[in-house]
N, C-alpha and C positions, 0 to 999 in steps of 0.2 A: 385151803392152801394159799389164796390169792390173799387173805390178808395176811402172813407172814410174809410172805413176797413184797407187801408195798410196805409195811414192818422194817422189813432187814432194807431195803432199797432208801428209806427217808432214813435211818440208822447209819448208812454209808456213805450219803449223801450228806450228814450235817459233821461225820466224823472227817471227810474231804475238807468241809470247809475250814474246821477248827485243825486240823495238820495246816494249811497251807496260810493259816489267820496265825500261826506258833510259828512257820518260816517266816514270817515277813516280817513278827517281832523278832524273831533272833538275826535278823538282815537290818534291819532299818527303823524299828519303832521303837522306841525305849521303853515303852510300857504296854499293859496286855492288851491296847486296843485290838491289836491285829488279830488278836485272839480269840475275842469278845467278838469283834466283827464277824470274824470270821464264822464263827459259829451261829451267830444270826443268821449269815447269808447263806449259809447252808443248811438249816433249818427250814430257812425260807422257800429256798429249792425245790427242796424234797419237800415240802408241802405241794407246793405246786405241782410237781412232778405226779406226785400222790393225785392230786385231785384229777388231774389232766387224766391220767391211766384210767379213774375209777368209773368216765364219764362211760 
């Protein structure tokens, strides 16, 4: 069960990032960086996130 758990948690953590990487292109960036950003940085995250838990 703990790897669905860090699954769905890195899964809602990269989708946070790519919602809020889609507001900032619809507020301020003409094109998908915010998006694209975004969802790096939320991948990125929840990796982390992921690794940190599993220690």
């Amino acid at each position: 069960m703990g790897g669905l758990y860090h699954g769905l948690q890195f899964a809602v953590t990269a989708i946070g990032g790519l919602a809020v990487g889609y507001w900032l292109d619809q507020r301020c960036l003409p094109s998908p960086l915010g998006t694209l950003g975004g969802l790096f940085l939320g991948a990125v995250l929840g990796m982390y996130i992921m690794v940190r838990e599993m220690r």
